[in-house]
C-alpha positions as CSV (number, residue, x, y, z in Angstrom):
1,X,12.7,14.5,18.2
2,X,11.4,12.5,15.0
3,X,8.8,10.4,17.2
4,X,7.4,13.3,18.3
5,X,7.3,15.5,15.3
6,X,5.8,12.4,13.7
7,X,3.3,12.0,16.5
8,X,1.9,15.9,16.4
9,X,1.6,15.5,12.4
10,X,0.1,12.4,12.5
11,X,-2.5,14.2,15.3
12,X,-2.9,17.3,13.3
13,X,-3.0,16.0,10.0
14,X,-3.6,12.7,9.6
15,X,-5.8,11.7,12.2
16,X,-8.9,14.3,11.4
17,X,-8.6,12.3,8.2
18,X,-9.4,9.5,9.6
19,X,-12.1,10.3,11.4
20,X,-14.4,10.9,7.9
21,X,-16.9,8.3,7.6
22,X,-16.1,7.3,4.0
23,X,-13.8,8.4,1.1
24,X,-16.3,10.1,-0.8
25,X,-14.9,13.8,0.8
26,X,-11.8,12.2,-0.6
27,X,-12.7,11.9,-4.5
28,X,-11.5,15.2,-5.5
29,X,-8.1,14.0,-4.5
30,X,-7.4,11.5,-7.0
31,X,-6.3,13.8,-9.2
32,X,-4.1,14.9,-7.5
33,X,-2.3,11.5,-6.2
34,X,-2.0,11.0,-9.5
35,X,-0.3,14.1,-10.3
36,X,1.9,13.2,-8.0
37,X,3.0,10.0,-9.0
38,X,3.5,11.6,-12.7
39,X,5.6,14.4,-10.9
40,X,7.7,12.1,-9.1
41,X,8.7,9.5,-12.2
42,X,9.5,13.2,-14.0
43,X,11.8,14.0,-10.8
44,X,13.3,10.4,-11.3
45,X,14.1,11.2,-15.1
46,X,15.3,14.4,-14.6
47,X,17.8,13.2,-12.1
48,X,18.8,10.4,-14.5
49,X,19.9,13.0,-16.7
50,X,21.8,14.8,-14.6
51,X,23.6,11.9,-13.1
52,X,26.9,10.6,-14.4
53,X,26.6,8.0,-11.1
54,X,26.6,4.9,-13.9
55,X,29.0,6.3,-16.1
56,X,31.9,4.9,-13.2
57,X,30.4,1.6,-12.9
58,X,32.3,-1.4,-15.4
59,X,29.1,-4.2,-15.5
60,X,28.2,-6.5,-18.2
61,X,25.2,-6.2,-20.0
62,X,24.1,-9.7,-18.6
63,X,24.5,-8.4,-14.7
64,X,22.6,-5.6,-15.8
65,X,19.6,-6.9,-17.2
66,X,19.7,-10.8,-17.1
67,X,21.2,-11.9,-13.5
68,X,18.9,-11.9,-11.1
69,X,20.6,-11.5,-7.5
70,X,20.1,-12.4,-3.9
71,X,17.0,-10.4,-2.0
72,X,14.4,-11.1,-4.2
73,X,12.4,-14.0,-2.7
74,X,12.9,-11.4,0.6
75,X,11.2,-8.8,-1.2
76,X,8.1,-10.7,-2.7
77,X,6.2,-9.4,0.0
78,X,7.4,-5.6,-1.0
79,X,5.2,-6.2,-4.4
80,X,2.0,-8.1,-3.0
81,X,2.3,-5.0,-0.9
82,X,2.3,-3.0,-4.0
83,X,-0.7,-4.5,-5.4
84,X,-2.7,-5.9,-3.0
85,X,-6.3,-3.3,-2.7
86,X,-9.0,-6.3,-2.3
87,X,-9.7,-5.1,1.0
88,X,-10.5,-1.6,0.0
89,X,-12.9,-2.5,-2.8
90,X,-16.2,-1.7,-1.0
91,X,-15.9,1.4,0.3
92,X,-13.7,2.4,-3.3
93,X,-16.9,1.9,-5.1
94,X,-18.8,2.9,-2.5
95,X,-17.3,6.5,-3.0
96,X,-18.2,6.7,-6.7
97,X,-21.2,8.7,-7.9
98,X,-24.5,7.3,-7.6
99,X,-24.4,7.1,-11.5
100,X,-20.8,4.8,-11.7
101,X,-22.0,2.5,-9.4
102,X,-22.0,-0.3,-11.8
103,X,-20.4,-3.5,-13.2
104,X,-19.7,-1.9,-15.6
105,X,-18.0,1.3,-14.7
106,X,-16.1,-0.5,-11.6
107,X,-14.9,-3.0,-14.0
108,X,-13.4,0.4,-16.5
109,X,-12.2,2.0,-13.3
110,X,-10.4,-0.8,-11.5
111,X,-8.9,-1.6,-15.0
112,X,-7.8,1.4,-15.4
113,X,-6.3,2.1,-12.2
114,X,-4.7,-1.4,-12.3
115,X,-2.8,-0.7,-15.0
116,X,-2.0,2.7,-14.1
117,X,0.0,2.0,-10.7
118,X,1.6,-0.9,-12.9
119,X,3.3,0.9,-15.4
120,X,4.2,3.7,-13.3
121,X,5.7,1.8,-10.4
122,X,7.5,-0.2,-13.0
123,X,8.5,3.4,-14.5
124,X,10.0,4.3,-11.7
125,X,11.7,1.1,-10.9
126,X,13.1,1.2,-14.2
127,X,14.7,4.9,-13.9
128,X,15.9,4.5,-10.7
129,X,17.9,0.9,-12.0
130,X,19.5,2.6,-15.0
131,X,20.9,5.3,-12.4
132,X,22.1,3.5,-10.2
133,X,22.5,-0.2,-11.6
134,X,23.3,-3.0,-9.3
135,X,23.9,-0.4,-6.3
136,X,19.9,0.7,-6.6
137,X,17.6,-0.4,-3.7
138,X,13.9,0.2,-2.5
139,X,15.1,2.8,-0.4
140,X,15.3,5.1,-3.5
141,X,15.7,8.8,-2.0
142,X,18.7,7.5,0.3
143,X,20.8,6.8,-3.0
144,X,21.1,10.2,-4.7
145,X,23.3,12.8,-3.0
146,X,22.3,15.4,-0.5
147,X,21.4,17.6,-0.3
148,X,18.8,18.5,-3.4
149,X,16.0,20.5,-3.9
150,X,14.6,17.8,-6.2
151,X,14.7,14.9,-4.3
152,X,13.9,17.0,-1.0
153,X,10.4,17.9,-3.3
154,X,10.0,14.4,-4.2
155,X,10.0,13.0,-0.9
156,X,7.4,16.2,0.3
157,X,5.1,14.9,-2.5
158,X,5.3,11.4,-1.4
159,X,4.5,12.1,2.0
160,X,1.5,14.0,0.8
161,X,0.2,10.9,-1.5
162,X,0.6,8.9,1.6
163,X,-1.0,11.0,3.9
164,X,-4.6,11.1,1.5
165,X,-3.5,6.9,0.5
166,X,-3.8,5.9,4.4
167,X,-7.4,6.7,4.7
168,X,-8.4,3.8,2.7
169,X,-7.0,0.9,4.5
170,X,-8.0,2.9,8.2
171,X,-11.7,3.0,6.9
172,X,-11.6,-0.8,5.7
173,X,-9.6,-1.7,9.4
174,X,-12.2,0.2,11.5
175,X,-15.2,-1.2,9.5
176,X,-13.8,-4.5,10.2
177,X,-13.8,-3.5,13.9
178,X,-17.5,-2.4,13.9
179,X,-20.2,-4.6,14.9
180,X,-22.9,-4.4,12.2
181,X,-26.4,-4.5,12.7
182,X,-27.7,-6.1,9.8
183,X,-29.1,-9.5,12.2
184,X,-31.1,-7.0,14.3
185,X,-34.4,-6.6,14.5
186,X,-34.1,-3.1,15.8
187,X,-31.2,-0.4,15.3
188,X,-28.6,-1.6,17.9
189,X,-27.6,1.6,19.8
190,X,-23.7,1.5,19.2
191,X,-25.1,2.3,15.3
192,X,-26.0,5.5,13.4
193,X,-28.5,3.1,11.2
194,X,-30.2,-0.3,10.8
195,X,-28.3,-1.7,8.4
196,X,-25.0,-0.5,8.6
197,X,-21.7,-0.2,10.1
198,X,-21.3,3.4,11.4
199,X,-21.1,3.9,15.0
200,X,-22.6,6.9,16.9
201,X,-20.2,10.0,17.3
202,X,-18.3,8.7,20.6
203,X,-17.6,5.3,20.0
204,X,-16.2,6.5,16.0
205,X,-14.2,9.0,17.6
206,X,-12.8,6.1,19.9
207,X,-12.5,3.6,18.0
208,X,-10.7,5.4,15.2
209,X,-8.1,7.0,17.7
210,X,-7.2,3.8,19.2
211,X,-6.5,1.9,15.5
212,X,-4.4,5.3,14.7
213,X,-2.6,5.8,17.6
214,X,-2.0,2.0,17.7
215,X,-0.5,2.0,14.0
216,X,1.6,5.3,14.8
217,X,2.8,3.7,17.6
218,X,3.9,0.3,15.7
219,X,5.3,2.4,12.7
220,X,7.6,4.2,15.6
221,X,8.6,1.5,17.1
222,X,9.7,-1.0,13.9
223,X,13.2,-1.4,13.1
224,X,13.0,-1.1,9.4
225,X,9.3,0.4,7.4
226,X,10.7,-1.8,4.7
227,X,11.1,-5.1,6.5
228,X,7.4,-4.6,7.8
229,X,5.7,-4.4,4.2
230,X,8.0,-7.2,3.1
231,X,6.3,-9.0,6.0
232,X,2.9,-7.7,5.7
233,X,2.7,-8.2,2.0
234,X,4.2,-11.6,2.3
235,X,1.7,-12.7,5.3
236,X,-1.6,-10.9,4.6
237,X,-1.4,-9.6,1.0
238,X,-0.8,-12.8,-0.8
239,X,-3.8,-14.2,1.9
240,X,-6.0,-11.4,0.1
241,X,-4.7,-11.6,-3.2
242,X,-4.3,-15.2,-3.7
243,X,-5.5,-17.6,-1.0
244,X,-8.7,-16.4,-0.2
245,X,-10.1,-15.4,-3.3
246,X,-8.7,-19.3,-4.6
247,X,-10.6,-20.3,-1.8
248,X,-14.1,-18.7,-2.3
249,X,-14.2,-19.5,-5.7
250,X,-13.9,-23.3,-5.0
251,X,-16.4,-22.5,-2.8
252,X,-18.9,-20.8,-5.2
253,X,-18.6,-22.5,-8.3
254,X,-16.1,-25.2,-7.6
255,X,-12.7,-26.2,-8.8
256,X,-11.7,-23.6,-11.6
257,X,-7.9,-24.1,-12.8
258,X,-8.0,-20.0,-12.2
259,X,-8.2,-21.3,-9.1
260,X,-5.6,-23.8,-8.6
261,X,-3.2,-21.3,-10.3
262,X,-4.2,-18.6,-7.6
263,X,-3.7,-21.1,-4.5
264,X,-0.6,-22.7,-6.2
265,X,1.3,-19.1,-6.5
266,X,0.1,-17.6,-4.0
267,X,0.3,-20.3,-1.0
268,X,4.6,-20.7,-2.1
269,X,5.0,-17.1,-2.2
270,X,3.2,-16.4,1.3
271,X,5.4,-19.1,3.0
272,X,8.6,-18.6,1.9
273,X,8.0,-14.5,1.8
274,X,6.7,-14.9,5.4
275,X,9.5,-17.0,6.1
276,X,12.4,-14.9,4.6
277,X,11.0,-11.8,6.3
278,X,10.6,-12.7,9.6
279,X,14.3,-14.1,10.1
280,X,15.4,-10.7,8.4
281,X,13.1,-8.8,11.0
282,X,13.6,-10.6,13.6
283,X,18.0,-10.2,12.6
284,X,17.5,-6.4,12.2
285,X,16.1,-6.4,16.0
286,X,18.5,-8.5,17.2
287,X,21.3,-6.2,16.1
């Protein structure tokens, strides 16, 4: 009864959420995602420590740190994944205070962040290799032995950092569904204002249960989480990260060699990811 456990959550939980009309209600919750992510790489470590798993395992220091092995052109699209928050941009720094709107603190706050979720998910790659050396994999709370209270906690706390982490691509989806109003002469009746993209009480209510229950329903129904986000990342986050933004800049201010690095990386990396993950996807649902 997983479906359905993860059905009534989803409706319980989740999906009032979802129905805010911006992230600002959200703010106070940073802190805490971010506590979370600290209290998960300290979970990581403390298991390290109590693991004698590589102690068994006879590997050179070359395989260990030098070789790189088969899977990781399959899992480009697991890091653009990663990475990839372009599309949440506007309504991110639309749900800073009135007095950080700026260049200037958007440019310390992206920064920031930025290089915050680098080093930690890097952390936390790094701890769980050195466990578990060449037998590590992305699906990281599958590899230590059950049951434990620690990774039982960790797995509660990512579920909760998930759960407040969803919001932000839902708002950008369903503002990408809404009509805006901006052409009109008058306020167009499906709108809350003029001049922007909120939609009276009914049709928000609607429109944001059909986008959940739609990605609820795909989440449920997909072989393998990770073989989606390899092909997600691969398909639309290097089009987000890379091509597009290659491709407005040429046309804005012309060819830039940022740009032709962007579209040269990127384009490769979205092909061949794409590629890789869709015969893997398409060879899990065979099986």
């Amino acid at each position: 009864r997983e479906d359905l456990v993860t059905i009534l959550v989803g409706l319980v939980v989740i999906f009032p959420i979802c129905l805010l009309r911006n992230m600002s209600s959200l703010e106070k919750w940073s802190m805490l995602k971010v506590a979370i992510i600290f209290s998960m790489l300290f979970t990581m470590i403390y298991l390290l420590i109590k693991s004698d798993y590589a102690e068994v395992m006879t590997i050179t220091t070359y395989e260990k740190w030098f070789e790189v092995r088969p899977g990781f052109v399959t899992s480009l699209g697991s890091f653009v994944f990663t990475f990839v928050a372009q599309h949440t941009i506007n309504i991110t720094y639309e749900s800073l205070k009135p007095e950080l709107q700026t260049m200037a603190k958007w440019e310390i706050v992206s920064t920031v962040s930025t290089v915050l979720s680098a080093v930690i998910s890097m952390a936390i790659g790094l701890v769980v290799y050195v466990t578990f050396w060449t037998d590590a994999s992305s699906n990281v709370f599958s590899l230590y032995p059950a049951p434990s209270v620690p990774v039982a906690l960790a797995k509660f706390l990512l579920s909760v950092m998930i759960m407040f982490t969803y919001p932000a691509t839902f708002f950008a989806c369903r503002e990408l569904l809404c009509p805006g109003g901006a052409a009109q002469e008058t306020k167009a009746w499906w709108l809350l204002e003029r001049h922007s993209r909120q939609l009276i009480l009914p049709l928000h209510v609607a429109v944001s249960f059909l986008l959940w229950a739609s990605t609820t329903t795909l989440a449920i129904l997909a072989p393998s989480l990770l073989d989606v986000v390899n092909l997600v990342g691969s398909a639309t986050g290097t089009l987000i990260a890379f091509i597009l933004p290659a491709v407005f800049s040429y046309k804005m201010r012309g060819y830039t060699h940022l740009a032709a690095i962007l579209l040269l990386v990127g384009g490769p990396i979205g092909i061949s990811g794409t590629y890789f993950s869709l015969v893997k996807l398409m060879g899990v649902h065979e099986r």
